[in-house]
KEROLUM-481960 format. One line per field, with one value per residue: residue number from 1; x, y, z of N, C-alpha, C, O in turn. Coordinates in steps of 0.05 Angstrom, whole numbers, plus 5000, padded with zeros to 4 digits. Atoms other than C-alpha are relative to their C-alpha. Layout:
num <- NUM ...
npx <- X ...
npy <- Y ...
npz <- Z ...
capx <- X ...
capy <- Y ...
capz <- Z ...
cpx <- X ...
cpy <- Y ...
cpz <- Z ...
opx <- X ...
opy <- Y ...
opz <- Z ...
! end
This chain:
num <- 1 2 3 4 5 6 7 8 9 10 11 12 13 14 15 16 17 18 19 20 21 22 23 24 25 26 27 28 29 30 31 32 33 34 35 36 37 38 39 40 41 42 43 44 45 46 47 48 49 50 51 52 53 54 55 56 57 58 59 60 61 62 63 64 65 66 67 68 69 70 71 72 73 74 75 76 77 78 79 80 81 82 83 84 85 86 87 88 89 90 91 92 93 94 95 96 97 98 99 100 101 102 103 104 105 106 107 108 109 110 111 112 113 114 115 116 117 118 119 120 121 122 123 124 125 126 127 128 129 130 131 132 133 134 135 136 137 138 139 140 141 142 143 144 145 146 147 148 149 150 151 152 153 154 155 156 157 158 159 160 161 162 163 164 165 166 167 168 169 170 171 172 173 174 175 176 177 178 179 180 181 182 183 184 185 186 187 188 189 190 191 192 193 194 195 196 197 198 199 200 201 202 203 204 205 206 207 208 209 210 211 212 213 214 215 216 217 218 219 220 221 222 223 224 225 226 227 228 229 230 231 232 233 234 235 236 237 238 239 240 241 242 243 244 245 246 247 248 249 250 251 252 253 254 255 256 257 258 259 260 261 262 263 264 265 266 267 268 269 270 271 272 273 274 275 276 277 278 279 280 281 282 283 284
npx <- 5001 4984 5020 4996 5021 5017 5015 5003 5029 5017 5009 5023 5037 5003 5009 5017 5032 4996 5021 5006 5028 5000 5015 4982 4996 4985 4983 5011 4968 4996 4970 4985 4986 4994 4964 4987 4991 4965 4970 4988 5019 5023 5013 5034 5014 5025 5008 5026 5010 5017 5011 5037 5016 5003 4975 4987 5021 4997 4975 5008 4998 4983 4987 5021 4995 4978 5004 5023 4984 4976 5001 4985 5025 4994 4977 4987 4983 4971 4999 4989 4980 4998 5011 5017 5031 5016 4978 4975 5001 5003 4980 4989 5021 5033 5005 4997 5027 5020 4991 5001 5031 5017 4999 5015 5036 5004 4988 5006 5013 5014 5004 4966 4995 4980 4987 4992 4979 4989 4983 4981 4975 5005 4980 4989 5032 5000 4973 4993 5023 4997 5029 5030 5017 5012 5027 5019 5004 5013 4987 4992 5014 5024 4989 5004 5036 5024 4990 5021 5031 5002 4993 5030 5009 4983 4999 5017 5000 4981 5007 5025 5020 5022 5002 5014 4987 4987 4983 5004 4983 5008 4969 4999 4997 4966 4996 5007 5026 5019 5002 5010 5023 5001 4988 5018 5030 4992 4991 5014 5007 4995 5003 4970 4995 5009 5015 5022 5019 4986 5006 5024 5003 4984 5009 4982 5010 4983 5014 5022 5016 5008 4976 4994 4971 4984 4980 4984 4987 4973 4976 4990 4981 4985 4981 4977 4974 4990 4988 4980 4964 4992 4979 4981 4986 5009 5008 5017 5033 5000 5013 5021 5008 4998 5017 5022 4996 5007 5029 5021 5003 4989 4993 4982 4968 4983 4985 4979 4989 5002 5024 5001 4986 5006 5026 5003 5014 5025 5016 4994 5018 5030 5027 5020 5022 5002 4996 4970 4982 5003 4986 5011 4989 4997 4991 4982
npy <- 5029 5013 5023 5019 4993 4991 4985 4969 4988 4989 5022 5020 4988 5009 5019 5013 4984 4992 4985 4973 4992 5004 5007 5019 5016 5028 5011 5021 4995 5029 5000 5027 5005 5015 5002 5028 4991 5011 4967 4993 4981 4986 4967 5005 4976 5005 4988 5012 4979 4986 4991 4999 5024 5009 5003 5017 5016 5000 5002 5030 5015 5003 5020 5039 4999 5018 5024 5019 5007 5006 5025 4994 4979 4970 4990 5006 4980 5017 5019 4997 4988 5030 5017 5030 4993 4998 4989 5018 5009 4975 4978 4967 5000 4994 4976 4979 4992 4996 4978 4981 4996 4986 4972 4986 4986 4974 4974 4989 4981 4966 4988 5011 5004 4992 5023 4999 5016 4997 5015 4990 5015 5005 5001 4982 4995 5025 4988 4978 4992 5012 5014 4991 4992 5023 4999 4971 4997 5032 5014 4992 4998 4972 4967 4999 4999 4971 4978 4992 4989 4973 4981 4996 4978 4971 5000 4997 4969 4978 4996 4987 5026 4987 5008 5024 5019 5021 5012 5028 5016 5025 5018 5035 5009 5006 5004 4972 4983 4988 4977 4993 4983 4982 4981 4981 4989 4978 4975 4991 4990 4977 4964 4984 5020 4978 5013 5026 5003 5017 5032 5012 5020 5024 5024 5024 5024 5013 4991 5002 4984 4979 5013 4985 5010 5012 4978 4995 5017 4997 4979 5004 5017 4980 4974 5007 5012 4976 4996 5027 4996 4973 5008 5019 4992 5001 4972 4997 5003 5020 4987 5000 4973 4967 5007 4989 4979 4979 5002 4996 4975 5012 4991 5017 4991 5018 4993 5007 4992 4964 4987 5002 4981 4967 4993 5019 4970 4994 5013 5009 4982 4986 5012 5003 5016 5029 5016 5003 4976 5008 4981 4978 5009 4982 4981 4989
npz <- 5001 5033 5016 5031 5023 4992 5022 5015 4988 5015 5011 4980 4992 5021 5000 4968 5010 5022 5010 4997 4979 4967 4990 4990 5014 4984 5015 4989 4999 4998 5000 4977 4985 5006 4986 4993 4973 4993 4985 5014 5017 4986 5007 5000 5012 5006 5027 5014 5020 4984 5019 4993 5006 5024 5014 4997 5019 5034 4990 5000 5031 5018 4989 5003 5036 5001 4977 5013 5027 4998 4989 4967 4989 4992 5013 4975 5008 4991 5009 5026 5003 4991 5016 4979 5010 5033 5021 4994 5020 5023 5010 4993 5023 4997 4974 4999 5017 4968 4984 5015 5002 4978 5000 5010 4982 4984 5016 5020 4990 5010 4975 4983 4978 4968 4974 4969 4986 4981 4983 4984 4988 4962 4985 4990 4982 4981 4995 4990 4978 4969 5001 5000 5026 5020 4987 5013 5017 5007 5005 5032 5027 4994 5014 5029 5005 4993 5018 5035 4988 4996 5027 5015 4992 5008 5037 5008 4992 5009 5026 4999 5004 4980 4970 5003 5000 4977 5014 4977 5002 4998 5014 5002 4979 4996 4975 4984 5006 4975 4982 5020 5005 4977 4995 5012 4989 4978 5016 5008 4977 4979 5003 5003 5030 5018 5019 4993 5007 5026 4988 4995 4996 5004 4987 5014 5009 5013 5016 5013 4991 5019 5021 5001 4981 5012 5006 4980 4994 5011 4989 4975 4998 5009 4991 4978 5009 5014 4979 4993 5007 4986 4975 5009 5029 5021 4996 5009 5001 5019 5018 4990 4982 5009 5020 4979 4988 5035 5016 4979 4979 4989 4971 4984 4978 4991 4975 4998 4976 5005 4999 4980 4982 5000 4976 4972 4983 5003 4995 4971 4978 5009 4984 5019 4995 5000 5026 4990 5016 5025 5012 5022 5018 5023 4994 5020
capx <- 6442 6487 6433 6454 6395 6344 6277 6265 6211 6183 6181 6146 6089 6074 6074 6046 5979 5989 5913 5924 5852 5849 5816 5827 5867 5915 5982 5987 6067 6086 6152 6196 6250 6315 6378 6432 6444 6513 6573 6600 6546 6490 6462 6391 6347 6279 6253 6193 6152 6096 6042 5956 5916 5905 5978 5990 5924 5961 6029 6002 5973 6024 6074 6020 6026 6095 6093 6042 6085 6150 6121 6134 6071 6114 6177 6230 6294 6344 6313 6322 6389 6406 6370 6328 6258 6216 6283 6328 6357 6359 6399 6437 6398 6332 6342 6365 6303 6255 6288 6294 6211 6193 6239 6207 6129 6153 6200 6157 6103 6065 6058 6127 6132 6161 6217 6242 6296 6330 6393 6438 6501 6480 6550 6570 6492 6519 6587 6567 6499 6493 6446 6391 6397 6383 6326 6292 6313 6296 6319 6355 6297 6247 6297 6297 6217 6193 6250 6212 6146 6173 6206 6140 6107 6152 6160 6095 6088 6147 6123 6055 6015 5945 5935 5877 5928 5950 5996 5971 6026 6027 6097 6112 6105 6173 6198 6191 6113 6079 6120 6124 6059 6053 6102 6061 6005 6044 6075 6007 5983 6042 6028 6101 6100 6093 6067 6021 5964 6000 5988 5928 5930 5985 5979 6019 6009 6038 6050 5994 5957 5980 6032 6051 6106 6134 6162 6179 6208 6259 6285 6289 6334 6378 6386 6417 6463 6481 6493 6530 6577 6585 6609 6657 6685 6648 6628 6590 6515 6484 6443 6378 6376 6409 6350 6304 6328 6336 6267 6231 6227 6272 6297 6356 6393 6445 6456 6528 6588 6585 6518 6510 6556 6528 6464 6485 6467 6406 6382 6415 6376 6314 6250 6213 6140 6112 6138 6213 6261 6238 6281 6276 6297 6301 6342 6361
capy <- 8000 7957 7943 7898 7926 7965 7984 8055 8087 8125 8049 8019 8071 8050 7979 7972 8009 8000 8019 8080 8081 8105 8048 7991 7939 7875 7853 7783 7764 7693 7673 7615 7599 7568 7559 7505 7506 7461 7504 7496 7553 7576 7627 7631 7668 7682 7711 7716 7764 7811 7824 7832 7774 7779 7777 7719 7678 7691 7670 7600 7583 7589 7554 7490 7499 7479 7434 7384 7394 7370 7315 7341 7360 7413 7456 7445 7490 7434 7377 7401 7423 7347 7320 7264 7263 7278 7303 7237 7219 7289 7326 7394 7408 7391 7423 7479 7488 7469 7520 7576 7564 7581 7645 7666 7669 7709 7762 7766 7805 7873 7884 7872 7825 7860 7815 7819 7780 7778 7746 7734 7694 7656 7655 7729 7744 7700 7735 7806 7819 7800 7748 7795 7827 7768 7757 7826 7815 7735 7680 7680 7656 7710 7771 7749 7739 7805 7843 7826 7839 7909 7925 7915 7956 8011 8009 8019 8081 8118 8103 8141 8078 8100 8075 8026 7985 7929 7870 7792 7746 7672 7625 7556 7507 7497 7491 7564 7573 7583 7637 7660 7675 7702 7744 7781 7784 7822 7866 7883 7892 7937 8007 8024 7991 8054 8016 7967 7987 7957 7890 7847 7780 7710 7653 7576 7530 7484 7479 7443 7489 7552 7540 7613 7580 7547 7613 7638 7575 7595 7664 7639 7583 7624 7682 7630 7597 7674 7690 7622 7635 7709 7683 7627 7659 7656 7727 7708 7713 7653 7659 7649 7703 7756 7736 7752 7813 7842 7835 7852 7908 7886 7895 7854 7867 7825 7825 7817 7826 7906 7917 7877 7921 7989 7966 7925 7996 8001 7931 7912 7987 7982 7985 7940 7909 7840 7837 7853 7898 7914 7939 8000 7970 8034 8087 8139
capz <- 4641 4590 4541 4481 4434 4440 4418 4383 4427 4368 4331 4382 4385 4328 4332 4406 4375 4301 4290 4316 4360 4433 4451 4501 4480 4496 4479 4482 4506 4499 4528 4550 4586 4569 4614 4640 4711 4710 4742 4672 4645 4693 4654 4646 4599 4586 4523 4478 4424 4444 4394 4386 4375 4305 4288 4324 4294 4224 4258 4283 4218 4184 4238 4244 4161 4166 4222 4187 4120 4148 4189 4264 4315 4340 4336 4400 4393 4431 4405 4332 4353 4381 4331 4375 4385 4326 4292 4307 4238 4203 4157 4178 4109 4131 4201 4168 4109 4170 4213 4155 4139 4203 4206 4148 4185 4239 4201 4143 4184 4161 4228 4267 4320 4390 4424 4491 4517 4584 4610 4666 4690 4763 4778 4771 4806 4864 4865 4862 4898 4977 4997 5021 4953 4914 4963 4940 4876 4864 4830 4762 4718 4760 4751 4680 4679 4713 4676 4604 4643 4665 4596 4566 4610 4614 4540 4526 4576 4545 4476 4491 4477 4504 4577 4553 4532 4572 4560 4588 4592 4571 4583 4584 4636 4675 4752 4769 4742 4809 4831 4767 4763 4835 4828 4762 4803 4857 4806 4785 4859 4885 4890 4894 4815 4774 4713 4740 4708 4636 4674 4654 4666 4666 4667 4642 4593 4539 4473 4456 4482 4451 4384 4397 4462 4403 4375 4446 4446 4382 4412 4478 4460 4406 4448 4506 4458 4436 4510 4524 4476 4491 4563 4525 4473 4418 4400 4338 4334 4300 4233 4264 4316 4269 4223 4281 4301 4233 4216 4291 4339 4391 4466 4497 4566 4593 4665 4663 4713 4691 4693 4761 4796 4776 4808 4865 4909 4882 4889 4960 4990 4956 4996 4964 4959 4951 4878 4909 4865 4803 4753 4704 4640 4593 4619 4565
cpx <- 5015 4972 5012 4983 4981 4979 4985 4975 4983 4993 4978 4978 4978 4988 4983 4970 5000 4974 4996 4978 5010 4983 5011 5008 5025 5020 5003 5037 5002 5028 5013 5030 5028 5030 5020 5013 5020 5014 5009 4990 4983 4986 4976 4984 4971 4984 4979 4989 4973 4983 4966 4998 5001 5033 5011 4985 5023 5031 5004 4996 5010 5030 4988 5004 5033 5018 4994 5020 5028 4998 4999 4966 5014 5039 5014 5028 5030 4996 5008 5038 5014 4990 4992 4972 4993 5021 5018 5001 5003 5020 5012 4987 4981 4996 4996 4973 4976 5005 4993 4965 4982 5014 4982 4965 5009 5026 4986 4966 4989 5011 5018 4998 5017 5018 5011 5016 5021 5022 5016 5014 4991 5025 5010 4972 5013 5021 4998 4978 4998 4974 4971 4999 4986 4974 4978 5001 4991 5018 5012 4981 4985 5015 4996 4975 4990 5018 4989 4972 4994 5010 4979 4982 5006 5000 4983 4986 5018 5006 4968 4977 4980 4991 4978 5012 5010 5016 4988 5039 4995 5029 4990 5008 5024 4998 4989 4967 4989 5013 5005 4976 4982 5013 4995 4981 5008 5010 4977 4979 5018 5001 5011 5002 4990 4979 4985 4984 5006 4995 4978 5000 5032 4986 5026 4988 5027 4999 4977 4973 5002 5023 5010 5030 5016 5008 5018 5027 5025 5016 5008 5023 5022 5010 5017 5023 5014 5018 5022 5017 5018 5023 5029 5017 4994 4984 4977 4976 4992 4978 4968 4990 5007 4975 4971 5007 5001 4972 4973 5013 5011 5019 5014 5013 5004 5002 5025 5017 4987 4981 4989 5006 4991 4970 4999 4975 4969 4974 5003 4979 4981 4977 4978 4972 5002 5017 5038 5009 4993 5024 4996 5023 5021 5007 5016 5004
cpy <- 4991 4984 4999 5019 5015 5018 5029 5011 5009 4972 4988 5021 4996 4968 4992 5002 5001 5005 5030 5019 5012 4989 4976 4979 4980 4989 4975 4994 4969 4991 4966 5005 4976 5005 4969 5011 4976 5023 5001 5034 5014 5019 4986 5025 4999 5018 4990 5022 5006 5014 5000 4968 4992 5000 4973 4980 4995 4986 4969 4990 4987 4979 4962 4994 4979 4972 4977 5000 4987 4968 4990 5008 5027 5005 5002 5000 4975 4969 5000 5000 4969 4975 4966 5011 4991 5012 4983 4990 5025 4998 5027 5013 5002 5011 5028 5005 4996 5029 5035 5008 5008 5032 5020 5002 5016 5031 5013 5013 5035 5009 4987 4990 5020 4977 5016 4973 5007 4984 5003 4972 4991 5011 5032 5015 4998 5014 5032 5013 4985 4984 5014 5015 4987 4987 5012 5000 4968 4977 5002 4998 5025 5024 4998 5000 5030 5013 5001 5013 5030 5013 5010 5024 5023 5013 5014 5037 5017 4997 5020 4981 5014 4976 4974 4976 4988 4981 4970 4977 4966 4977 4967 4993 4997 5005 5025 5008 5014 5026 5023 5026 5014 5023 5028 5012 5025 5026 5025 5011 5020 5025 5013 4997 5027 4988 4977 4994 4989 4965 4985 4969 4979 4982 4971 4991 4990 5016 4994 5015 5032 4999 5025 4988 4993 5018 5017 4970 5000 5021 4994 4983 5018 5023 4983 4995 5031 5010 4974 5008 5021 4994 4978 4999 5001 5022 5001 4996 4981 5012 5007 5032 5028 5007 5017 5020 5016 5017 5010 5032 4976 5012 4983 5009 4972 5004 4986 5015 5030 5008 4991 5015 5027 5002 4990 5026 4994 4970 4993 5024 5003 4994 4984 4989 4972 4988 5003 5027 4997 5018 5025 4999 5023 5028 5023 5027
cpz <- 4976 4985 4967 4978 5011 4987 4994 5014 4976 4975 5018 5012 4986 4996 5019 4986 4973 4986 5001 5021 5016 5007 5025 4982 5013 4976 5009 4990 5009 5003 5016 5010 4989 5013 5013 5028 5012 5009 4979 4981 5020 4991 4991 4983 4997 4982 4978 4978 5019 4972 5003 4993 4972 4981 5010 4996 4976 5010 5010 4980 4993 5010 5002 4971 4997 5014 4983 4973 5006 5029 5034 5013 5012 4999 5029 4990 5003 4992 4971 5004 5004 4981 5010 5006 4979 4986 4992 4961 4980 4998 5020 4977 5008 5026 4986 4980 5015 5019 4983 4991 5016 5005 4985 5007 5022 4990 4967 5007 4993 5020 5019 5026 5021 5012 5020 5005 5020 5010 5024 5008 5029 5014 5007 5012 5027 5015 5005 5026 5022 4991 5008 4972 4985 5019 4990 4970 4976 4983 4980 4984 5011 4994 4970 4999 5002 4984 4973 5006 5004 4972 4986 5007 4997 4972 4997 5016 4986 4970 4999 4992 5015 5025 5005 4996 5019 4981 5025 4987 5006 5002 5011 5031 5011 5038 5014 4997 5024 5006 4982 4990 5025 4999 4976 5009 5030 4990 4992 5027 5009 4988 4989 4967 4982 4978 5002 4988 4965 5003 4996 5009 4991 5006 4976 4986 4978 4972 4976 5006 4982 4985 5015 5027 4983 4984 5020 5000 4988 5017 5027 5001 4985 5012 5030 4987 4991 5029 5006 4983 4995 5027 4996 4976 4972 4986 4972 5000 4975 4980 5008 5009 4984 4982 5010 5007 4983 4991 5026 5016 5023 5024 5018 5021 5020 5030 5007 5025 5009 5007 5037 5024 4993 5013 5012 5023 5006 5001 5030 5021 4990 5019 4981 5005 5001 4975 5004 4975 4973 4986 4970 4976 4978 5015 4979 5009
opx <- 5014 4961 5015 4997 4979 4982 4966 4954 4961 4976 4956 4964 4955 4965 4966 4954 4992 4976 4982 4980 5034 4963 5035 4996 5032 5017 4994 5049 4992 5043 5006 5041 5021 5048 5010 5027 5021 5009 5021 5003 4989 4976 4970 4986 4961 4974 4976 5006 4966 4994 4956 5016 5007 5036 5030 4998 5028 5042 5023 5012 5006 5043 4996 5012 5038 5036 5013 5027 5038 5015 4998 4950 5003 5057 4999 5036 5050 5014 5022 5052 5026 4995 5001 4962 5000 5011 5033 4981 5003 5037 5000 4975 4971 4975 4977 4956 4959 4988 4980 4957 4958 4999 4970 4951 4995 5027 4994 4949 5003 5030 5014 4995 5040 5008 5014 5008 5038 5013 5023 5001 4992 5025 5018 4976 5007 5021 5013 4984 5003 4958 4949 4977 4965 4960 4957 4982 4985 5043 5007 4980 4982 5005 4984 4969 4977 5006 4986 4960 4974 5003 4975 4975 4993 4993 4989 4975 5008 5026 4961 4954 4986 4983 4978 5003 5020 5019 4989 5053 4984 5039 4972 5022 5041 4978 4973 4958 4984 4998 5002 4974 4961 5002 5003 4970 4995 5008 4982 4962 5007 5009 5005 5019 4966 4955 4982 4980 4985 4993 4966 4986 5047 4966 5040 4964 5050 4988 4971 4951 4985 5043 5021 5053 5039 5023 5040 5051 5046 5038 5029 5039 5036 5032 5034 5044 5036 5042 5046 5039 5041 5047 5047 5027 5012 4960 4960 4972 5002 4967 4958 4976 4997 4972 4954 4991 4988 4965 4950 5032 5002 5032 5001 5033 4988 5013 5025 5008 4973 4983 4978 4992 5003 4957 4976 4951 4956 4949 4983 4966 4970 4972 4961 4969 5022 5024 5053 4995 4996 5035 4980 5045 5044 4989 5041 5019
opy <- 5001 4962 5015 5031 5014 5037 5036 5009 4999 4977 4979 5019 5000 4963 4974 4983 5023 5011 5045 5042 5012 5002 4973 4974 4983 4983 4970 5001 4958 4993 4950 5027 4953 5019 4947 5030 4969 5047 5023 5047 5037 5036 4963 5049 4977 5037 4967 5039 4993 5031 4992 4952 4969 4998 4964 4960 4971 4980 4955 4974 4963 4964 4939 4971 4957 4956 4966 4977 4980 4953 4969 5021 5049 4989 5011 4983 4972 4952 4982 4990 4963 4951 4944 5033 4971 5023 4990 4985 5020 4989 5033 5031 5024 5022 5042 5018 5014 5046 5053 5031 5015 5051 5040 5019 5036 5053 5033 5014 5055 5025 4965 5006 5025 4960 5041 4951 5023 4966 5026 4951 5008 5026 5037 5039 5018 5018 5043 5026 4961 4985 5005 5020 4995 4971 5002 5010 4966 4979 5025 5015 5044 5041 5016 5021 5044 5026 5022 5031 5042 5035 5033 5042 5040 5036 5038 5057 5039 5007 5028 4990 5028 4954 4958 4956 4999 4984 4969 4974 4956 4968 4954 5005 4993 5015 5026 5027 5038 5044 5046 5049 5026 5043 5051 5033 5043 5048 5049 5029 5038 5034 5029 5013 5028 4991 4960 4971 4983 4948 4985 4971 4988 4978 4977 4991 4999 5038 5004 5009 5043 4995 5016 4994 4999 5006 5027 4971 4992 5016 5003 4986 5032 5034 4995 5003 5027 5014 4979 5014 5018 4998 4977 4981 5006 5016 5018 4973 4983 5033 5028 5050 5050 5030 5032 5022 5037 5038 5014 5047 4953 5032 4974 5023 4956 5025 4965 5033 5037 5028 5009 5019 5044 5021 4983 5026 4988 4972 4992 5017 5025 4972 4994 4983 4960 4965 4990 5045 4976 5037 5022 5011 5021 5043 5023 5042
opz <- 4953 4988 4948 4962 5035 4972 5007 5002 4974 4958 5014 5032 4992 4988 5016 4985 4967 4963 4989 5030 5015 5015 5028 4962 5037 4953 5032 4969 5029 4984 5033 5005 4982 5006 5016 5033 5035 5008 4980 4965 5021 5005 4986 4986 4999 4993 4970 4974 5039 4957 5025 4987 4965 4957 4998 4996 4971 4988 5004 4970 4990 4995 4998 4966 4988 5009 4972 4966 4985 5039 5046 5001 5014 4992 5046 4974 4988 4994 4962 4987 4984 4982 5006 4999 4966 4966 4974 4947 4956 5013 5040 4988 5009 5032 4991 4993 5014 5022 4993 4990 5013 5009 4994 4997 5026 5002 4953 4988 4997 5021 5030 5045 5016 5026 5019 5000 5013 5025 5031 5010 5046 5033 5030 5014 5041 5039 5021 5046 5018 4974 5000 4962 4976 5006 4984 4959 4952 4984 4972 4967 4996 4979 4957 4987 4986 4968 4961 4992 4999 4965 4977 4993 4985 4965 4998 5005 4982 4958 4977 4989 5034 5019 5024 5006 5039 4957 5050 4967 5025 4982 5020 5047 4993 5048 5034 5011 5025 5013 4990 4982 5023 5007 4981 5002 5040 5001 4991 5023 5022 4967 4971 4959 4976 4980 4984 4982 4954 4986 5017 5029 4973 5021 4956 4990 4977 4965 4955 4999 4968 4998 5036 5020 4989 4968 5014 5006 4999 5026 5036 5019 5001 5006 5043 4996 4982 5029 5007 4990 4988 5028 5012 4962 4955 4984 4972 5007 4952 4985 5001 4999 4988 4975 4999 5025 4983 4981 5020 5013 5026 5020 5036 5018 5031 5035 5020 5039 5028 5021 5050 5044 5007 5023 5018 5030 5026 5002 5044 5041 4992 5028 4965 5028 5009 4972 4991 4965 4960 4996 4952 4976 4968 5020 4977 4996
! end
């Protein structure tokens, strides 16, 4: 598979379980969604961090901390970037010392966030796989959804994570939720699904509901504008995301032309279940 980045199995045995126990336990994977479906762009991504409970308690905090100090109820990747909303009127200054205070709570972590981020191009989707493939294998935001869902999983099997472990998934509300979150629940029903049992629970909400969307909310947007300007010429990565990637355990694949076409095969003849073609992220 063309994967961009990728995270160190013997790192992430580590962090998945960084107590060490064999006991059960729950990663808690908070992700959003951020794509433009004009014909000038279509790409679609969906990306988020994956960490315990008590790392992401100390991780709100400290995000509501700077929230409330800078005047905003919450942090929104394209409205900062647009500066409208609760941003209308800023500096590039005070975006950026706003922007830089929140990197620093999730890169300055004992205990290292996990990201996951998935993309793909509609148009060369559209262009290389037949229509019953993209049937079996779903829409652009759902290949991007279940593909973080299965990295995770997988991950966590071929790190030796002990089998108590599971992973619930929480993302933001948006057009696709319902099937969304049908289509985890089928992942975690089919048989055929090697790593199922990694599956505990999804489900939607906002982000006044849980702050933690509003950090899915940075890498999800950053790693589109990283892909967007990958596909348009723009090959550098902005300061943000290298900021984030530096500092986390981290797992990116692109579904680009290249990578499309080396598994058309394998998605157009797959027998699949209810959850359709899954894919196997980590091939080494």
């Amino acid at each position: 598979m063309s994967v961009k980045s990728q995270i160190s199995i013997k790192d992430v045995a580590g962090r998945m379980n960084p107590s060490g126990k064999h006991y059960m336990g729950l990663l808690w994977f908070y992700c959003d969604e951020s794509y433009e479906s004009k014909a000038v762009s279509r790409t679609y991504v969906v990306a988020g961090f994956a960490a315990e409970e008590k790392i992401w308690k100390s991780i709100e905090k400290g995000w509501q901390r700077i929230n409330k100090a800078r005047g905003v109820e919450r942090f929104h990747a394209s409205h900062l970037n647009a500066k409208d909303h609760e941003f209308a009127g800023w500096t590039a200054q005070r975006s950026k010392r706003y922007t830089q205070a929140l990197l620093k709570i999730i890169t300055s972590q004992k205990l290292k966030l996990n990201a996951i981020a998935v993309g793909i191009m509609a148009d060369d989707y559209e262009k290389i796989i037949s229509p019953e493939g993209r049937k079996k294998f779903g829409h652009p935001y759902l290949v991007c959804f279940k593909s973080c869902v299965s990295h995770i999983a997988l991950t966590m099997d071929k790190a030796g994570v002990h089998p108590g472990w599971k992973v619930s998934v929480i993302f933001d509300r948006n057009e696709f939720e319902e099937d969304a979150e049908k289509l985890f629940y089928a992942m975690k029903d089919d048989t055929r699904y090697k790593y199922r049992h990694r599956l505990q629970n999804c489900t939607r909400g906002t982000w006044q509901e849980f702050i933690a969307l509003q950090v899915a909310d940075l890498i999800a947007y950053e790693t589109y504008r990283y892909l967007h300007g990958q596909n348009f010429g723009n090959k550098k990565a902005r300061k943000a995301i290298e900021k984030m990637f530096a500092k986390n355990a981290f797992g990116s694949y692109y579904y680009d032309a290249d990578l499309l076409r080396e598994i058309k095969n394998e998605i157009e003849n797959a027998e699949c279940g209810s959850a359709g073609f899954i894919p196997i992220l980590t091939r080494n």
